[in-house]
C-alpha positions in Angstrom: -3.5 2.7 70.7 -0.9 4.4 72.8 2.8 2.7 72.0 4.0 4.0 75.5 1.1 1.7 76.9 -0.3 -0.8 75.3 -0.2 -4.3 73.8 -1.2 -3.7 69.8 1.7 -6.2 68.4 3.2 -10.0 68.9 6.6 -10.4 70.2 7.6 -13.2 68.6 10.3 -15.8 69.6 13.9 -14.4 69.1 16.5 -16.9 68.5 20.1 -17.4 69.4 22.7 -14.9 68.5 23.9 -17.3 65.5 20.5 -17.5 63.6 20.3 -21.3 64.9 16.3 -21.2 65.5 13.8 -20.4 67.7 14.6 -21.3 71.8 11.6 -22.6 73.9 12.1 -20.4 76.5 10.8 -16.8 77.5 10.7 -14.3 74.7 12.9 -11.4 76.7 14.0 -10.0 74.1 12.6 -8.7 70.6 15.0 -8.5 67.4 13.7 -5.8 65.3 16.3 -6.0 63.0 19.1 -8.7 63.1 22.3 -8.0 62.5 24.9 -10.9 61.7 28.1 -9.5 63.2 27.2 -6.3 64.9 30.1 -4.9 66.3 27.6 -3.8 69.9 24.7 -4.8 71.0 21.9 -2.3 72.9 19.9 -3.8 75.2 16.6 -1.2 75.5 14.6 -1.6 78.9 11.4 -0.3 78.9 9.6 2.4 81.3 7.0 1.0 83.7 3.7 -0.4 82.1 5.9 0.1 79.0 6.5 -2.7 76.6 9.5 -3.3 73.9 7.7 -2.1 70.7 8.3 1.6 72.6 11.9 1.0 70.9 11.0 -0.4 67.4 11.9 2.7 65.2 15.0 3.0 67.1 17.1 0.1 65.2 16.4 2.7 61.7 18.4 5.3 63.2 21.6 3.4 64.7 24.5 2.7 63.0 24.1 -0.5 61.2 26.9 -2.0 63.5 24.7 -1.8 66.4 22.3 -4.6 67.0 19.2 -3.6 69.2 17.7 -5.7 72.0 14.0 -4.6 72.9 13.1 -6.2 76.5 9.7 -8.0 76.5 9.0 -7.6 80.3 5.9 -10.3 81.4 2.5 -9.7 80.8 2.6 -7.4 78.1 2.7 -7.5 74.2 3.2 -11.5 73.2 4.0 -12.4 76.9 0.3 -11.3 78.0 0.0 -14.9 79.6 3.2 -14.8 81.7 2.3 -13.6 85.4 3.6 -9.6 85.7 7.1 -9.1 87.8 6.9 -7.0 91.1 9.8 -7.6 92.6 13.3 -6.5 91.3 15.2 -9.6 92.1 12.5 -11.5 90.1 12.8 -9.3 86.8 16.9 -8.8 86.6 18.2 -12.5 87.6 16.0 -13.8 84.3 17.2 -10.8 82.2 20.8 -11.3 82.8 20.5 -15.2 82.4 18.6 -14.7 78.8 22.0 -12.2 78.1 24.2 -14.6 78.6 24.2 -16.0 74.9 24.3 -12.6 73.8 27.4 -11.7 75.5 29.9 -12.8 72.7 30.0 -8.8 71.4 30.2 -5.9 74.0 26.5 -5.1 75.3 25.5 -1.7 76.3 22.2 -0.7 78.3 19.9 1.8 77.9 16.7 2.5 80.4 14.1 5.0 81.2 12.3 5.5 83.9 11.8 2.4 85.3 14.0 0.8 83.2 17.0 2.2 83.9 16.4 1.2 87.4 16.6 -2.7 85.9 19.2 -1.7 83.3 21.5 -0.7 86.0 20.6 -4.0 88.5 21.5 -6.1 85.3 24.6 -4.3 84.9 25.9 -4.7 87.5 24.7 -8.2 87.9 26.3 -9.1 84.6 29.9 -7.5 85.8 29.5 -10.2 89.2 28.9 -13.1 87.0 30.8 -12.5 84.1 33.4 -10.5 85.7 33.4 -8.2 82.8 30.3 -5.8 82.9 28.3 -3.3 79.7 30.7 -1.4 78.1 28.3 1.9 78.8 24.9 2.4 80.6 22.5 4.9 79.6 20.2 5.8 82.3 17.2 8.5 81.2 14.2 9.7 83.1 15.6 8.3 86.4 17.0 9.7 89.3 19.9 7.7 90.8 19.3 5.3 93.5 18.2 6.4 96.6 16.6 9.7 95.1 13.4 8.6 93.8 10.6 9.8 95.6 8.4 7.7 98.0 5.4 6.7 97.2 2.9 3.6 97.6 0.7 3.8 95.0 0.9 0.3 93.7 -1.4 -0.2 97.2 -4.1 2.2 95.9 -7.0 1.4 93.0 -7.0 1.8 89.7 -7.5 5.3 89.4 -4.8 6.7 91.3 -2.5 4.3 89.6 -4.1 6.0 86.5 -4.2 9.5 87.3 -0.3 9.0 88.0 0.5 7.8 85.0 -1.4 10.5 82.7 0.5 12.5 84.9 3.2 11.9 83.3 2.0 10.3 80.0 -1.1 12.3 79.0 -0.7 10.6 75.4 -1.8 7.3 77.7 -5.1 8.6 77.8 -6.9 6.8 74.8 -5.7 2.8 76.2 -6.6 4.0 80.2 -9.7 5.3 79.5 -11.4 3.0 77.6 -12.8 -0.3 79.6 -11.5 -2.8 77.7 -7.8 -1.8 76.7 -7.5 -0.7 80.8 -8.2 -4.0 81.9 -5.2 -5.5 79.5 -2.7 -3.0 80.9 -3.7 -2.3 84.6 -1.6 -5.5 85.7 1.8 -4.6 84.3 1.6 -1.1 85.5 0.5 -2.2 89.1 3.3 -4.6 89.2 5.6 -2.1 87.8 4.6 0.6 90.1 5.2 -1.9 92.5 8.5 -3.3 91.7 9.3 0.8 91.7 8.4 1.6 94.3 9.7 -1.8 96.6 12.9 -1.4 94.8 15.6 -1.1 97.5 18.9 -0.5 95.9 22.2 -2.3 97.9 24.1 0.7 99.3 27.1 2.3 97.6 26.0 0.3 94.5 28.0 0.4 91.5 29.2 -0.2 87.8 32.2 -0.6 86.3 30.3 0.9 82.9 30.5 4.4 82.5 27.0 6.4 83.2 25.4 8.6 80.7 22.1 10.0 82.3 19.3 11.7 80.1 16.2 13.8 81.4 13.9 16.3 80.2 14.2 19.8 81.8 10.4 19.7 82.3 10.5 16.3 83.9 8.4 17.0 87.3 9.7 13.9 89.2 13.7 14.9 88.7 15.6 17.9 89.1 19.3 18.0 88.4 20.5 16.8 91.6 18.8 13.9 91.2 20.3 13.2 87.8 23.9 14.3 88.9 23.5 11.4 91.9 24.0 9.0 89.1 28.1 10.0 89.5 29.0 7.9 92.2 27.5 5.1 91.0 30.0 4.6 88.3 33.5 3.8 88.2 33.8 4.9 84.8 33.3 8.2 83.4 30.1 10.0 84.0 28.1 12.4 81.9 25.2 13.8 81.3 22.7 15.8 79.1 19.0 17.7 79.4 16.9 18.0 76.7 14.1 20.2 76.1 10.5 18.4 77.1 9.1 16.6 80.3 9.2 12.6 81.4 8.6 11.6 78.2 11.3 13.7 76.4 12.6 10.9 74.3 9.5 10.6 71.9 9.7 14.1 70.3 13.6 14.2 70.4 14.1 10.4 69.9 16.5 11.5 66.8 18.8 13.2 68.7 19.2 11.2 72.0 19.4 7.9 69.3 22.6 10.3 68.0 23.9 10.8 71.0 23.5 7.3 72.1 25.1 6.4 69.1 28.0 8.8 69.7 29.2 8.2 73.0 28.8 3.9 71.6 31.1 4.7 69.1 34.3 5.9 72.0 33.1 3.4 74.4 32.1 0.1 72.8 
């Protein structure tokens, strides 16, 4: 099966940030590897219809001071009983709630595609309750706020919701087209597509993290206007960088954007 799209392992119940045991509430997060004391923590938001095993491999090529979070969005993986999220409001208050016992070492946030969408919401929801936001926000496959195109395809049937996404994600073609594995995934990517698509961004929105933003030169959603918009929504520093590839990008040249991640985590967190 697919692991952009698909449901082929159990999250299982992370506990707190001391090792203290399992909590009884939602599993947002996955652990792949715990780290004690790390000295950051990198929260990983998945794309849409996207689950957190898309970021296992990733905790074998950080530093081993960095702790990664994996975010288990509802209706996927081992949350396939939780009712999907369509609705932005819905998805970031119970993320950044679940953070809070994770904010005793600086957090940084990385999303793509859709998920940078709710990495960015969270941040800057975190910064309003905590009055101290991420110390960085990595934003890839995502143009800034405001310059995503329209569309309403979350109204439409299944397959033009799946024509769009092996638009983008031919590799999605095995789990979409066969009966069975479509009918596990359909309602997280209708619910993503929706929450997309509704998401209305507060104007002049910002962060006090500084912005890195990724893409890949190919991508055929984004051009590099779109990528540059990300600017003013900082009041950090902003920077950005193009790899070769299209939307997807980041699973051939995962070792190098995982380096450069790494990198800039090193000078800012």
């Amino acid at each position: 099966m697919s692991e952009r799209i698909g449901h082929d392992e159990k999250g299982g119940r992370v506990g707190q940030p001391n090792g203290s045991g399992p909590t009884p509430r939602p599993v947002w997060f996955r652990r792949f590897t715990p780290i004690p004391r790390p000295r950051t923590r990198l929260v990983c938001f998945p794309y849409a219809g996207g689950a957190a095993s898309a970021f296992r491999a990733w905790p074998g090529r950080l530093p081993e001071t960095v702790e990664l979070l994996a975010v288990q969005y509802p209706g996927r993986q081992g949350r396939l009983q939780d009712p999907c999220v369509d609705d932005m409001d819905a998805l970031a208050e119970p993320i950044v709630e679940a953070l809070t016992p994770w904010l005793d070492r600086p957090l940084a946030l990385f999303g793509h595609s859709m998920g940078a969408s709710v990495a960015f919401e969270v941040a800057m929801r975190i910064e309003e309750r905590h009055g101290v936001g991420p110390a960085a926000l990595f934003v890839s496959g995502r143009g800034a706020p405001g310059r995503t195109r329209e569309s309403v395809l979350h109204e439409q049937g299944d397959e033009a919701l799946i024509a769009d996404v092996l638009r983008l994600d031919a590799a999605a073609a095995p789990v979409l087209r066969d009966p069975d594995l479509r009918e596990l995934v359909m309602g997280s990517i209708r619910a993503d597509y929706k929450l997309s698509e509704t998401y209305r961004p507060r104007p002049h929105a910002s962060t006090g993290a500084p912005i890195t933003a990724y893409v890949g030169r190919d991508d055929p959603d984004i051009d590099p206007a779109d990528i540059r918009a990300w600017s003013p929504h900082t009041r950090a520093g902003y920077s950005e960088r193009i790899f070769p590839g299209d939307h997807f990008y980041l699973v051939p040249h995962e070792a190098e954007l995982i380096q450069d991640v790494a990198a800039r985590l090193r000078t800012t967190a």
